[in-house]
N, C-alpha and C positions, 0 to 999 in steps of 0.2 A: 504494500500500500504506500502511496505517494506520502510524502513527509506535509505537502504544503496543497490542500484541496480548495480549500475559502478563497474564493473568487477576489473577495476585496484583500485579503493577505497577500495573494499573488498580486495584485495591483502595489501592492505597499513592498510586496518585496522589489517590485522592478523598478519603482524608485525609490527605494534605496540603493542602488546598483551603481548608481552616482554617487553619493556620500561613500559607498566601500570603495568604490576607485578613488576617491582623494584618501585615504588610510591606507591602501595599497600603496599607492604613491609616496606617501609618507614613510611607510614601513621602511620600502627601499632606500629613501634618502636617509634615514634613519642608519641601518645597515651599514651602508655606503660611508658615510663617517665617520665612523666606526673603525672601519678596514680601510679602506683605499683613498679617500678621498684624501686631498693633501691640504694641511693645516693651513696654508693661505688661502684656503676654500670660505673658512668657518663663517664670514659675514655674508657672503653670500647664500651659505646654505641656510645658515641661522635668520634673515630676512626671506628666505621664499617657503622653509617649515613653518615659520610665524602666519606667514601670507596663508598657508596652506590650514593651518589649524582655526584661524578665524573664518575662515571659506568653508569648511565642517561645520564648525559651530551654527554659522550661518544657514546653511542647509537644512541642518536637520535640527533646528529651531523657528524654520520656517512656517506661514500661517497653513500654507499649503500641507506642510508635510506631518507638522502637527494637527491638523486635520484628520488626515488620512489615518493614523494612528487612534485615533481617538474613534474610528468610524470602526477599525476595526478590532480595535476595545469590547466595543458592542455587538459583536454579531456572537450568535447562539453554538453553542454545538464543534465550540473549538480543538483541535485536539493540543496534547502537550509539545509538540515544537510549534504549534501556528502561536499559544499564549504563550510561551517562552521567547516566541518575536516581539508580540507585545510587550509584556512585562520589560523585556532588555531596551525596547527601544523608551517605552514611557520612562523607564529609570533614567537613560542618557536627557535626555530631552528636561527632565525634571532638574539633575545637576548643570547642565548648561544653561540653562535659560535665570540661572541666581547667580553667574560667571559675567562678568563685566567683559564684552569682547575685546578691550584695552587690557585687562589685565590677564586676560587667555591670551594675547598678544605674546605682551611683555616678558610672562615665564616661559612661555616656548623660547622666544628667541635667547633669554639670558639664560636657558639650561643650555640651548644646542654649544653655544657661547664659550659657557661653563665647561663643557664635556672636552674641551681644544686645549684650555686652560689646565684643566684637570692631567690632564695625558702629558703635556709640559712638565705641570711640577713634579707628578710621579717621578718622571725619566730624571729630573733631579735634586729630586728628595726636599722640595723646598714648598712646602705649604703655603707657604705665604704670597706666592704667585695665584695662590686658587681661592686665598680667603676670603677678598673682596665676591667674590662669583658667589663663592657660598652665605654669606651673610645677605646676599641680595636674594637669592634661592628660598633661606629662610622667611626671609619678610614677605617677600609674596606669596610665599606660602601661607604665612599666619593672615596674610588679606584676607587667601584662597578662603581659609577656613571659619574665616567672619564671614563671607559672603555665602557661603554653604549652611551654614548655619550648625549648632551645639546645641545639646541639653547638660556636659558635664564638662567636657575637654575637647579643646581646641583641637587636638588630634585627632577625635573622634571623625570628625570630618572629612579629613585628610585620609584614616583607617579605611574608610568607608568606600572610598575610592577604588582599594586596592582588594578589600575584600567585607563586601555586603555585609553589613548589620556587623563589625564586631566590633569591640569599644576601649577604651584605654583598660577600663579597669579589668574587662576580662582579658587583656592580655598580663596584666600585674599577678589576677588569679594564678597563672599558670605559672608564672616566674615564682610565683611563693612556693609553688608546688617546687619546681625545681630546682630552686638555690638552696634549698638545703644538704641536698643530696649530692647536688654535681658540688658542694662546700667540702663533702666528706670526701667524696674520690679525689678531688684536688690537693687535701691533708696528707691524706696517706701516699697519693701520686709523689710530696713532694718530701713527706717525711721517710719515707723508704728508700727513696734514691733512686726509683724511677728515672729511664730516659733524662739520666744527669749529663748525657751528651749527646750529640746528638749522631742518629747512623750514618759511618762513611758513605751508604748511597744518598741520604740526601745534599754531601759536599762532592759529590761524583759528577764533572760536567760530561755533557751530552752535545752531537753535534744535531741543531737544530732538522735538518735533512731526514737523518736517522730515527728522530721522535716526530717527528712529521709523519711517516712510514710507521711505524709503532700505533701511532693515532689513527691510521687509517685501516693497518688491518687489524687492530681491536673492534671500531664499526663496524667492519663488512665481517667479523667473525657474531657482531649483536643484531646483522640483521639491516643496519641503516643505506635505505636504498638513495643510493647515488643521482638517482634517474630524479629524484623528488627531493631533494636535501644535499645540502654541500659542508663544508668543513673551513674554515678561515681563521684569519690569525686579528685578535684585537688586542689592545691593553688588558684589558678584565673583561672574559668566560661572559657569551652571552646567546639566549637563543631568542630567533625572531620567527615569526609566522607572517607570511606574505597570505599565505593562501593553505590550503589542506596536499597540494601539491608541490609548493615551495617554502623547504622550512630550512632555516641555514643556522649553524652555530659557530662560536667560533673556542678557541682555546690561543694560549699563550705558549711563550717557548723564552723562556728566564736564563736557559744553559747550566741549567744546576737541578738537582732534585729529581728528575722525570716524573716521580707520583704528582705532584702538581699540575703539571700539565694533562699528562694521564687520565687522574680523576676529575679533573676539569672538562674535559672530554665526555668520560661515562654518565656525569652527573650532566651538561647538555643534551647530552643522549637519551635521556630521560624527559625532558622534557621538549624534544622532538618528538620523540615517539607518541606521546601525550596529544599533540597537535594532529601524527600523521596518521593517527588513528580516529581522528574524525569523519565521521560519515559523510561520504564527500556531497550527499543531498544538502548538507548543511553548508557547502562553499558558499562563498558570497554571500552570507546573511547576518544578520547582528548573532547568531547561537552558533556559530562557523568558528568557535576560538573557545578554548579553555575555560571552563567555570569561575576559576577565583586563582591569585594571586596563591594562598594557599596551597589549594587542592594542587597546582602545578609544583608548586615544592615538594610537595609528596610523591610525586613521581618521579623528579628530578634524584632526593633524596632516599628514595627507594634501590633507583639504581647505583646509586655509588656508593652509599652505606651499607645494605642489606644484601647486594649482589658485589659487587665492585670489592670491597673490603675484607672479603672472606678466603680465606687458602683454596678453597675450592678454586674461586676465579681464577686467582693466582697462580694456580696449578693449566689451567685450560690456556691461560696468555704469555705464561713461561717461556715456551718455545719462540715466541714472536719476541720477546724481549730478548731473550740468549742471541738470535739471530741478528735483530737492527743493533742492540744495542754493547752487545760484546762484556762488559765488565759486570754485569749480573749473575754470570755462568760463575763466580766466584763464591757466589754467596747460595746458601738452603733456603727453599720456599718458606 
């Protein structure tokens, strides 16, 4: 059975099919500087993402389109992806239209901005090159969160963003839960004399070439089809969803450690496969992506903790390491 029957939802979903092409568009320019794009790109890119975000905003806060939403709000007999478009779309539309399009502006451009800045001072250790970026980050964000509106915490707001309905204090909940306990493994971690130094493999350099190759045939050993997904090299571990057929991650190559890089790899792997396991009736449409902020960490975090981290693995990827990387054949799984 078709996922999308309701006459006015298919109406609503083909235009939407314009607002997902400027997010497509974005996604890539997004990518894009990230990886390739060269850092006297950044004012240009960061004025036509800005340009591109208030253009969204604009769209899909329009009287039209808000309409049309609203029309198919009301019709009877919906099933769970046709109200699942609703519901996602009336959520978007409800937080954009309390968003000042100057100031949905102004954080786009001074994050994409921020992100040039950031990869600068990393490379030389100097924060202070990024702190003006991030203290403007911050305030417009505490705007964001005035303008969104609170019942407890300014965060709340902002939370809410990234993952529906949760709130400062229950995220405090859980930390109570767990500071006490990761308090004790930490005691005895440091009173026993635990990993008082650290393993020759992680001060073991690697020639970038070689963990390149490491990296790829650990993927094609978990599965990640090449035809739909690709591998790239950024500052800091990131995965992107353009569409249910093009999901790209990237990893790092530092020349020390290889498990960083490594589990950098498995843990985007996880949250690719998360994306390219979407039902591809749901391309193009507001339910065409990940549930929450969340839930994609758990699958991320699945792979590289629960799979990734176990001597089993490690026993299965042995021969690939022995092979690219030569100075592993020294040491016991």
């Amino acid at each position: 059975m078709a996922k999308f029957e309701n006459p006015v939802i298919k109406e609503l979903l083909e235009r939407y099919r314009r607002i997902w092409s400027l997010e497509h568009a974005m996604s890539l320019m997004g990518w894009d500087e990230e990886t390739y794009m060269p850092s006297q790109g950044v004012v240009e890119r960061a004025t036509a993402m800005a340009e591109l975000r208030t253009l969204y905003q604009e769209l899909i806060t329009s009287d039209q389109f808000v309409s049309l939403v609203e029309r198919a709000s009301k019709q009877e007999g919906l099933n769970e992806y046709e109200r699942g478009v609703v519901r996602v779309l009336t959520r978007e539309i409800t937080i954009l239209k309390k968003i000042p399009p100057s100031l949905n502006y102004e954080l786009t451009k001074t994050s994409q901005e921020a992100f040039i800045a950031w990869r600068e001072a990393k490379a030389k250790s100097d924060f202070q090159m990024f702190r003006p970026y991030l203290e403007k980050i911050v305030e417009l964000n505490r705007q964001m969160a005035e303008k969104l509106g609170y019942e407890e915490n300014p965060y709340d707001a902002l939370l809410d963003l990234h993952e529906e309905g949760l709130r400062t204090r229950d995220v405090r909940g859980v930390f109570s839960v767990l500071e006490p306990a990761m308090k004790r493994v930490l005691d005895r971690v440091t009173s026993e004399g635990y990993f008082s130094s650290p393993s020759p493999l992680e001060e073991t350099k690697y020639e970038e070439a070689a963990m390149r190759r490491v990296n790829e045939a650990v993927l094609s050993l978990l599965g990640y089809p090449t035809d739909r997904a690709r591998l790239d090299v950024s500052p800091h571990p990131f995965t992107i969803n353009m569409g249910v057929n093009d999901v790209r991650i990237t990893t790092r190559y530092e020349g020390f450690d290889f498990k960083r890089s490594l589990f950098s790899v498995v843990h985007e792997f996880g949250h690719a496969t998360y994306e390219l396991q979407i039902d591809p009736e749901l391309d193009m449409t507001p339910i065409g992506t990940g549930a929450s902020l969340g839930v994609h960490e758990g699958q991320s975090r699945f792979w590289e903790n629960v799979v990734g981290r176990t001597l089993s693995f490690v026993k299965v990827i042995r021969p690939i390491l022995d092979r690219e990387l030569g100075f592993t054949r020294a040491y016991s799984d």
